[in-house]
mmCIF file as gemmi writes it, N, C-alpha and C atoms, coordinates in Angstrom:
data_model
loop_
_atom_site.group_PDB
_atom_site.id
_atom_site.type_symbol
_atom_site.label_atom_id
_atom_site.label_alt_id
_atom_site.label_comp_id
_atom_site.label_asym_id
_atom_site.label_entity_id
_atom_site.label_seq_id
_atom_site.pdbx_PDB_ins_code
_atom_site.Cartn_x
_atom_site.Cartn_y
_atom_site.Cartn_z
_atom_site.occupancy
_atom_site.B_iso_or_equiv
_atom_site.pdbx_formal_charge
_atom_site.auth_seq_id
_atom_site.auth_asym_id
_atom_site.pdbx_PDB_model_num
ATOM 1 N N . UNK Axp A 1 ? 0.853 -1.17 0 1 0 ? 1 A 1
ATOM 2 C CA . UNK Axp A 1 ? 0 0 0 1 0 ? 1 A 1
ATOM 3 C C . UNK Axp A 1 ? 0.893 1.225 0 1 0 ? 1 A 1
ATOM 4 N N . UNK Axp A 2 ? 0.688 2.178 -0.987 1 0 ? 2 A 1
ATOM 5 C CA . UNK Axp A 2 ? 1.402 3.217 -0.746 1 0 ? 2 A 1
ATOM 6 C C . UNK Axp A 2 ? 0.537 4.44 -0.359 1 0 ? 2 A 1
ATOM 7 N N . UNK Axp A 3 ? 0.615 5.516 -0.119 1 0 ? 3 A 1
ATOM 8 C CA . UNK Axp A 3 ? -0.381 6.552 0.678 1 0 ? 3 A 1
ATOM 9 C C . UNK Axp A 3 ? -0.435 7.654 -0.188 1 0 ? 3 A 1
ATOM 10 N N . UNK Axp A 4 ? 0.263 7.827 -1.513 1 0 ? 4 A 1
ATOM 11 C CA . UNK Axp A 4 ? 0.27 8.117 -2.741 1 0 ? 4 A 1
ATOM 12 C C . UNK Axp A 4 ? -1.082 8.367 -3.114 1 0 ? 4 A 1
ATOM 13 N N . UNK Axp A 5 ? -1.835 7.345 -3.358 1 0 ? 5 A 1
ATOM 14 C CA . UNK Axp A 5 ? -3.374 7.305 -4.111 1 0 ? 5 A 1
ATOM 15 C C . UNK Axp A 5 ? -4.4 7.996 -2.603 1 0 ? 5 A 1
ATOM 16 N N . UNK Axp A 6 ? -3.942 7.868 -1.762 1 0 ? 6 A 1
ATOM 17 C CA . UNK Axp A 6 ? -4.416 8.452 -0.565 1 0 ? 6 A 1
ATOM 18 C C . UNK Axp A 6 ? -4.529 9.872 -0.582 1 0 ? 6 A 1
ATOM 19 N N . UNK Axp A 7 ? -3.796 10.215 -0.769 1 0 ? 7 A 1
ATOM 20 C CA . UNK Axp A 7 ? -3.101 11.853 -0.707 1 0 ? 7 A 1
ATOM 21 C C . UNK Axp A 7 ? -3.443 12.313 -1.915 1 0 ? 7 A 1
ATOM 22 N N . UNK Axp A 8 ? -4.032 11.975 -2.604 1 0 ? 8 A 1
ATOM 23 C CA . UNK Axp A 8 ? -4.569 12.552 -4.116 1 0 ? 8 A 1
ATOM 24 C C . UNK Axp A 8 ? -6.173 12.343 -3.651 1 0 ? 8 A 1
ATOM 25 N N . UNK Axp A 9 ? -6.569 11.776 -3.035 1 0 ? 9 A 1
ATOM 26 C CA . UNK Axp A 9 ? -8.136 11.823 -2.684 1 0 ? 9 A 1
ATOM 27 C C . UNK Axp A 9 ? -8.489 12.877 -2.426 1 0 ? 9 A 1
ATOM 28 N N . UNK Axp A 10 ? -7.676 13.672 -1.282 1 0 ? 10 A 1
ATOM 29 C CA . UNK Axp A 10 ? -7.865 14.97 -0.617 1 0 ? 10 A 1
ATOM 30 C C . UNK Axp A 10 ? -8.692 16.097 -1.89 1 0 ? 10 A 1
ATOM 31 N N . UNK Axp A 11 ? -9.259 16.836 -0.785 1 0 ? 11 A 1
ATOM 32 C CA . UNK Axp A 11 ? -10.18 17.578 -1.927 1 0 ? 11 A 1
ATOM 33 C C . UNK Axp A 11 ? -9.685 18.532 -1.946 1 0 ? 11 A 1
ATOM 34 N N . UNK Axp A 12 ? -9.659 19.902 -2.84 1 0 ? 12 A 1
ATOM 35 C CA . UNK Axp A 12 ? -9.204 21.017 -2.939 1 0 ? 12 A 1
ATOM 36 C C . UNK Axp A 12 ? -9.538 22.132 -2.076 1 0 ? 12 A 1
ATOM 37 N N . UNK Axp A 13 ? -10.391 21.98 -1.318 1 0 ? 13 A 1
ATOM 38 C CA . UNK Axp A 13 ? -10.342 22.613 0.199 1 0 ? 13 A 1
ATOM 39 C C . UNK Axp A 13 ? -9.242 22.382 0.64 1 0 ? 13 A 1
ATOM 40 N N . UNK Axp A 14 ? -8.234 21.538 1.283 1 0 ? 14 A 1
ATOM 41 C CA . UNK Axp A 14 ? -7.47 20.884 2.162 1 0 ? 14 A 1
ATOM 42 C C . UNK Axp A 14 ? -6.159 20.479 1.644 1 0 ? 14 A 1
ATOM 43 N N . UNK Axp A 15 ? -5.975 20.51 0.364 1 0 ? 15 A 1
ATOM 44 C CA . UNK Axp A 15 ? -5.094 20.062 -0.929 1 0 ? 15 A 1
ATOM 45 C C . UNK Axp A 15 ? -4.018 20.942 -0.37 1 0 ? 15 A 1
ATOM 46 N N . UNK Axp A 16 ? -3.959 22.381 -0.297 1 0 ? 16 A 1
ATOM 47 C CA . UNK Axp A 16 ? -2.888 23.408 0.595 1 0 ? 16 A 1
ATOM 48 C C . UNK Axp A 16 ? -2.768 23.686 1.312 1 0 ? 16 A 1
ATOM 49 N N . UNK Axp A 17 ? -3.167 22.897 2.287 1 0 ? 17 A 1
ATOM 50 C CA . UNK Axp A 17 ? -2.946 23.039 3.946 1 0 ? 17 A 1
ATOM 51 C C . UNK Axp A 17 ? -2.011 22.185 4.039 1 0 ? 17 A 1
ATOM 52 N N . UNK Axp A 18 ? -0.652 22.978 4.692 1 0 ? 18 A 1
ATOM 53 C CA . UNK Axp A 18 ? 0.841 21.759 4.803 1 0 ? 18 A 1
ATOM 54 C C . UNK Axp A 18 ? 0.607 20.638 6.09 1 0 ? 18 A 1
ATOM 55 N N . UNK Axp A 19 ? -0.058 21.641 6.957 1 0 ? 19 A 1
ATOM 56 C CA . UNK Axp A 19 ? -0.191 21.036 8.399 1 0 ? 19 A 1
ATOM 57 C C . UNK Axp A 19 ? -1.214 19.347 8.413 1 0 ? 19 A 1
ATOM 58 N N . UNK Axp A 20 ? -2.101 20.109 7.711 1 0 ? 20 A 1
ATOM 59 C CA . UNK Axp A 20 ? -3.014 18.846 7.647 1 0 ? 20 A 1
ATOM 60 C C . UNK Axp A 20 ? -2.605 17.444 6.474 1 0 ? 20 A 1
ATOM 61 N N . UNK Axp A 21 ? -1.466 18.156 5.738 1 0 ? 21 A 1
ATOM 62 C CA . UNK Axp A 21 ? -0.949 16.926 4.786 1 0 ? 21 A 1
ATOM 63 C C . UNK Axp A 21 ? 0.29 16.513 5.324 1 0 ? 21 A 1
ATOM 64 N N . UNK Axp A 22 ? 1.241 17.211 6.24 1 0 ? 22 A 1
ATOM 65 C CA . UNK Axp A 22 ? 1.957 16.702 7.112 1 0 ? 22 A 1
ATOM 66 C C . UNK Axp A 22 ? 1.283 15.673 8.087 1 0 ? 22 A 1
ATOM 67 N N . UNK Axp A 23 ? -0.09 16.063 8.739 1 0 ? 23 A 1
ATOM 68 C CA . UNK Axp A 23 ? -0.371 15.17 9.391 1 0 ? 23 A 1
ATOM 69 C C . UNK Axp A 23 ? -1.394 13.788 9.074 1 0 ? 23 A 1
ATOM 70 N N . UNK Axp A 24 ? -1.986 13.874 7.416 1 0 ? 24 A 1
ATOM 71 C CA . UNK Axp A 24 ? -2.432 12.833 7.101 1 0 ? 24 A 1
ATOM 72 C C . UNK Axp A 24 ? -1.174 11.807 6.608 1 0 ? 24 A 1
ATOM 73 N N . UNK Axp A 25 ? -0.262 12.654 6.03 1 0 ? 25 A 1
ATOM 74 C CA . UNK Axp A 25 ? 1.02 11.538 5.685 1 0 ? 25 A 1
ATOM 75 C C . UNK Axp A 25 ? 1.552 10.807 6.308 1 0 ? 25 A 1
ATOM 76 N N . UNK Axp A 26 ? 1.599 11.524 7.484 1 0 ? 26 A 1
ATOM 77 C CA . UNK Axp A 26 ? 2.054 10.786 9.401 1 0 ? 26 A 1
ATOM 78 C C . UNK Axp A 26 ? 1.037 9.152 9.39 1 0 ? 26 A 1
ATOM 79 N N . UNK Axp A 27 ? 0.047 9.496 9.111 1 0 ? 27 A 1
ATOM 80 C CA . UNK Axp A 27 ? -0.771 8.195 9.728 1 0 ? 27 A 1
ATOM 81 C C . UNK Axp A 27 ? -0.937 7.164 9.102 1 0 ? 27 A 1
ATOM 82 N N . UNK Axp A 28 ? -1.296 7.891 7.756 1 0 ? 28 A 1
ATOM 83 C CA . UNK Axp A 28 ? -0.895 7.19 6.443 1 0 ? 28 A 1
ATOM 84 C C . UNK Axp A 28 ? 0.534 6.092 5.96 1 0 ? 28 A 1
ATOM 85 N N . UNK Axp A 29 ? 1.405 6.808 7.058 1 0 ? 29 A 1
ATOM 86 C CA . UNK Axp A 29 ? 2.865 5.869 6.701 1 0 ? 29 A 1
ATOM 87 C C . UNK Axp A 29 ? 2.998 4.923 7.725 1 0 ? 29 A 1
ATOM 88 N N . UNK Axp A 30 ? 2.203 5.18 8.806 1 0 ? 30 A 1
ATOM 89 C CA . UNK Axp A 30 ? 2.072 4.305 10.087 1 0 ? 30 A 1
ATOM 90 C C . UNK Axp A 30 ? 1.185 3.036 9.584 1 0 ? 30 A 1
ATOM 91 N N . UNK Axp A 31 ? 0.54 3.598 9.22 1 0 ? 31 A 1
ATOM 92 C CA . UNK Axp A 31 ? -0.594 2.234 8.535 1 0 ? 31 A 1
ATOM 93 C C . UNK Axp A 31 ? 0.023 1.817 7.434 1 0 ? 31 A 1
ATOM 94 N N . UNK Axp A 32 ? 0.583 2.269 6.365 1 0 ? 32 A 1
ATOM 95 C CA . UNK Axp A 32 ? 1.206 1.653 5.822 1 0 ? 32 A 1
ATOM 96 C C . UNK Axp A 32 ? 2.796 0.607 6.35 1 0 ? 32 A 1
ATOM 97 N N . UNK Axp A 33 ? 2.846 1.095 7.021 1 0 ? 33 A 1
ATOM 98 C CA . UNK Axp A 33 ? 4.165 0.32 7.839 1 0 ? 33 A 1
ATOM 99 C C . UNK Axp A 33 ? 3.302 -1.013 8.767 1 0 ? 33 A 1
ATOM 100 N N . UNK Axp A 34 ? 2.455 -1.119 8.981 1 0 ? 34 A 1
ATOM 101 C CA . UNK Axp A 34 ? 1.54 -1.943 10.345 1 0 ? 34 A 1
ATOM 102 C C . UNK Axp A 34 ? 0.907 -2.951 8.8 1 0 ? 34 A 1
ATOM 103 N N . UNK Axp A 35 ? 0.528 -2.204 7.745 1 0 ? 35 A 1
ATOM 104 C CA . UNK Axp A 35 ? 0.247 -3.375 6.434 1 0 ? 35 A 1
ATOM 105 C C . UNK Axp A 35 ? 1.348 -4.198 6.025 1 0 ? 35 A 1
ATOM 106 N N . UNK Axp A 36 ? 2.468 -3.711 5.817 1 0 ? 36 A 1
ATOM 107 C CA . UNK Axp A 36 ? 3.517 -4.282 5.336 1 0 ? 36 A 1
ATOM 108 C C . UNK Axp A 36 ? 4.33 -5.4 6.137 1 0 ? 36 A 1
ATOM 109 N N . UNK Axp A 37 ? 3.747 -5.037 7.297 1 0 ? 37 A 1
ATOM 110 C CA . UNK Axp A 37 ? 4.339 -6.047 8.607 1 0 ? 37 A 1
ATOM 111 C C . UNK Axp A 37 ? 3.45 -6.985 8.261 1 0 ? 37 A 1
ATOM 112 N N . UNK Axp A 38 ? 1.984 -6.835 8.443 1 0 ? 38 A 1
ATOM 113 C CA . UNK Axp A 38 ? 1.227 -8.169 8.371 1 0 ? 38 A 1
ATOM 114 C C . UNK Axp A 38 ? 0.992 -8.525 7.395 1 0 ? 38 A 1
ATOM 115 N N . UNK Axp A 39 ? 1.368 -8.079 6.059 1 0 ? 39 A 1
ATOM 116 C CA . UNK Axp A 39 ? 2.044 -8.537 5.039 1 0 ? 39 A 1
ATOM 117 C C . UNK Axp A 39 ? 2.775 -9.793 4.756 1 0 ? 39 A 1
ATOM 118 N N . UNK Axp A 40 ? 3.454 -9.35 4.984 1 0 ? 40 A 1
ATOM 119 C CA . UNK Axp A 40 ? 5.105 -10.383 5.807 1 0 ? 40 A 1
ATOM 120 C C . UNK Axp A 40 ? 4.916 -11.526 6.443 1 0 ? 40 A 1
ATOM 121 N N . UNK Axp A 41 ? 3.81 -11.707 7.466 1 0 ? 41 A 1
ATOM 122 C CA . UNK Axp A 41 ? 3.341 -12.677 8.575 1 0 ? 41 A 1
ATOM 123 C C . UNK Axp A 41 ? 3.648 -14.146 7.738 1 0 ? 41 A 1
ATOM 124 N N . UNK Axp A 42 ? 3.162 -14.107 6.707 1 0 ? 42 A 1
ATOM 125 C CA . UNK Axp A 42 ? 2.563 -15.495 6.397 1 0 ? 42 A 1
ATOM 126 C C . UNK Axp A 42 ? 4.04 -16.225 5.665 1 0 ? 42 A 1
ATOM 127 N N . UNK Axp A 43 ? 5.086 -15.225 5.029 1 0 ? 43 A 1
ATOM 128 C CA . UNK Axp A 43 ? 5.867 -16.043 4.629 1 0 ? 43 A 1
ATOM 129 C C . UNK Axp A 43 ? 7.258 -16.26 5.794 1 0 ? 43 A 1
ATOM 130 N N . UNK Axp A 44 ? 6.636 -15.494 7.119 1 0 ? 44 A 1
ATOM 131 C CA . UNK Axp A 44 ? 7.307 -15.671 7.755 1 0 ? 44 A 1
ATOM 132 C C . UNK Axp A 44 ? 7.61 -17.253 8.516 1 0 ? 44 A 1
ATOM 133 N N . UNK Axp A 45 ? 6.267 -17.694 8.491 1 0 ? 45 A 1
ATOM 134 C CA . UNK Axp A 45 ? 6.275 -18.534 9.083 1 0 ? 45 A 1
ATOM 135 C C . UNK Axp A 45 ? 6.243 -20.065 8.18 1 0 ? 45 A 1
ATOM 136 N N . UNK Axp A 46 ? 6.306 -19.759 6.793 1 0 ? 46 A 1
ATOM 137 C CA . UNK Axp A 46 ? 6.637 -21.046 5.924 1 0 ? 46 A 1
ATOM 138 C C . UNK Axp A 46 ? 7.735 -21.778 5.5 1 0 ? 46 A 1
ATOM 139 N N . UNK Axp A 47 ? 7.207 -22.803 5.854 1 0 ? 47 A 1
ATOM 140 C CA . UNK Axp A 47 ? 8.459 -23.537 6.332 1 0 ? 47 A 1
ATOM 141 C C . UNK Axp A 47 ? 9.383 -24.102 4.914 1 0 ? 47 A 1
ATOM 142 N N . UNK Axp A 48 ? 8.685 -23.582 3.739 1 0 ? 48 A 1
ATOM 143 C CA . UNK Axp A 48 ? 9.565 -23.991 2.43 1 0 ? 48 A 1
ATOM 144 C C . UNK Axp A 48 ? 10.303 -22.558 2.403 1 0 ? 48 A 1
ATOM 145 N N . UNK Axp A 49 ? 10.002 -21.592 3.477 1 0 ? 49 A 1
ATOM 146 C CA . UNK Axp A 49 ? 11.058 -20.243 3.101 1 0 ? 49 A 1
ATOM 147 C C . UNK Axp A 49 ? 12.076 -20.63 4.315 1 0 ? 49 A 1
ATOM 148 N N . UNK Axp A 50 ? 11.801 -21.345 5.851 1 0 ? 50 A 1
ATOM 149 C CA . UNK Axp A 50 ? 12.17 -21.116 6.462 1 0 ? 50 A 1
ATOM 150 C C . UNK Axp A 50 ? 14.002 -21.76 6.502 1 0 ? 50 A 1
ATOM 151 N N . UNK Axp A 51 ? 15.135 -20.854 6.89 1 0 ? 51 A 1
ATOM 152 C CA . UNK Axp A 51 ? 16.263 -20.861 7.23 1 0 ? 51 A 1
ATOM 153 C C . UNK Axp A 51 ? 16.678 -20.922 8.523 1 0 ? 51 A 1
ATOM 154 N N . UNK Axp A 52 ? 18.368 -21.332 8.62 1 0 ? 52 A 1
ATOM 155 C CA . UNK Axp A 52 ? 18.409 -21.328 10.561 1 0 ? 52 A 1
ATOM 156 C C . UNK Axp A 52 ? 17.944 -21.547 11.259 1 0 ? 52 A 1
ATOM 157 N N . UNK Axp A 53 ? 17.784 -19.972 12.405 1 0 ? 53 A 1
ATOM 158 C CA . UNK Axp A 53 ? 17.005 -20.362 14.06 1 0 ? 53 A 1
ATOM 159 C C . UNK Axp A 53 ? 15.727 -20.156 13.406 1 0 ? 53 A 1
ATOM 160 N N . UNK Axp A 54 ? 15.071 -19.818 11.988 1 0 ? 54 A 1
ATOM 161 C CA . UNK Axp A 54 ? 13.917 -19.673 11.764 1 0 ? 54 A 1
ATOM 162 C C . UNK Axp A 54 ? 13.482 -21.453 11.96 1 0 ? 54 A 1
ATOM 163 N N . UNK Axp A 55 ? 13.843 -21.746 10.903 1 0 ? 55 A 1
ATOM 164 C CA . UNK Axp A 55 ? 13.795 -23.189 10.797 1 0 ? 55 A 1
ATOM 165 C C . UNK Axp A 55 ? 13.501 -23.947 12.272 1 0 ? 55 A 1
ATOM 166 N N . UNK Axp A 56 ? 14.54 -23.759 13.146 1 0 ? 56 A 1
ATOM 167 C CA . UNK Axp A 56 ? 14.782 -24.314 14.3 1 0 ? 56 A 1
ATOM 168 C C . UNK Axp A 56 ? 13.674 -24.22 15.109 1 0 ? 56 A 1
ATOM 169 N N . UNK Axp A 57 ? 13.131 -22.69 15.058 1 0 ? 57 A 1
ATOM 170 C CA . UNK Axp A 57 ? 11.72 -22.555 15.77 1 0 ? 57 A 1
ATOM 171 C C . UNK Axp A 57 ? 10.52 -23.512 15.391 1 0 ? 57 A 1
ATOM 172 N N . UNK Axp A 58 ? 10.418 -23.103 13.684 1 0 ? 58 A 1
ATOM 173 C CA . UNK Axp A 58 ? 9.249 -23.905 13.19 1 0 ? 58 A 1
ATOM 174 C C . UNK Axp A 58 ? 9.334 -25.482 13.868 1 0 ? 58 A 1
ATOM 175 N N . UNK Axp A 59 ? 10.424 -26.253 13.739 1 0 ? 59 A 1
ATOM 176 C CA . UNK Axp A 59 ? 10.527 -27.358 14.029 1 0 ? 59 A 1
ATOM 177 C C . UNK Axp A 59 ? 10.178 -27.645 15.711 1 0 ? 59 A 1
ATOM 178 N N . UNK Axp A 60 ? 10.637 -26.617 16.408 1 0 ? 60 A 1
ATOM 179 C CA . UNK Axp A 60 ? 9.93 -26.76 17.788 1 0 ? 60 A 1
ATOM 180 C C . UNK Axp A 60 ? 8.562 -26.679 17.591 1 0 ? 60 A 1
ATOM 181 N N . UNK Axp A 61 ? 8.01 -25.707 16.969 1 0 ? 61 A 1
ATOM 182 C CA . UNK Axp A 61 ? 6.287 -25.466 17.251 1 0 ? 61 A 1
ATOM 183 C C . UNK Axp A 61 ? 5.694 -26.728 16.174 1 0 ? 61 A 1
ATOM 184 N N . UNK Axp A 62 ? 6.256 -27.682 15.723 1 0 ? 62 A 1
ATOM 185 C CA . UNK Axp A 62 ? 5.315 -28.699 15.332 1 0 ? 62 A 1
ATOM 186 C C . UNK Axp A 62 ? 5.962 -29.98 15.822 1 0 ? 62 A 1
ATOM 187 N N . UNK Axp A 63 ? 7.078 -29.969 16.715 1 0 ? 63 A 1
ATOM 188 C CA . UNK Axp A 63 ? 6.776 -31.171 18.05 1 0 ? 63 A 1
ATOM 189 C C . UNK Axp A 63 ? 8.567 -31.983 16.855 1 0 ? 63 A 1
ATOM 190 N N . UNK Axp A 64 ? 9.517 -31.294 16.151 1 0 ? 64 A 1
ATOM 191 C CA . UNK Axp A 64 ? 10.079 -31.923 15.209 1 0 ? 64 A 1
ATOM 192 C C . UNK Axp A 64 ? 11.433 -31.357 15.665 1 0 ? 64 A 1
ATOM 193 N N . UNK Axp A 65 ? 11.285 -31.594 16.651 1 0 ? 65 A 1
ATOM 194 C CA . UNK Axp A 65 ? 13.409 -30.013 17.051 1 0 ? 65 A 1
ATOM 195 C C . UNK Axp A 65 ? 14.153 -31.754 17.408 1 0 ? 65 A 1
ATOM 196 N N . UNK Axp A 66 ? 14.855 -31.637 17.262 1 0 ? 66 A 1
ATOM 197 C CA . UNK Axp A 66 ? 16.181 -32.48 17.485 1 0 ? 66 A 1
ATOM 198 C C . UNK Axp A 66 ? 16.544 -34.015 16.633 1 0 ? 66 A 1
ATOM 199 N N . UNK Axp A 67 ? 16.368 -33.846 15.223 1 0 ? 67 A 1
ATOM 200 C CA . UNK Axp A 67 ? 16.238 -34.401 14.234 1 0 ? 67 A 1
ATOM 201 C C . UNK Axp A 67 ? 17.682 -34.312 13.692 1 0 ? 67 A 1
């Protein structure tokens, strides 16, 4: 998600107000940062990506560590 198509919604009332596009960009990049994390979640935990202590974990949480 980028906050790009966000920030072009704004209407032309509000379009030149710095304060208020300083502070929609603020929240906008927060949420975009909190998407991109849970984003991430799912290949975090697959075990055809997983490497190392990643690996090592997965193999504890399905009962498989000391193989």
């Amino acid at each position: 998600m980028a906050i790009e198509p966000y920030l072009d919604l704004i209407t032309s009332g509000h379009r030149l107000k710095p304060k208020f596009i300083a502070w929609l960009s603020a929240w906008l990049t927060k949420i975009d940062d909190v998407v991109n994390v849970l984003n991430g979640l799912p290949s975090d935990f697959d075990i055809d990506q997983a490497v190392g202590t990643q690996l090592d974990l997965l193999g504890v949480l399905i009962g498989q560590n000391g193989l």
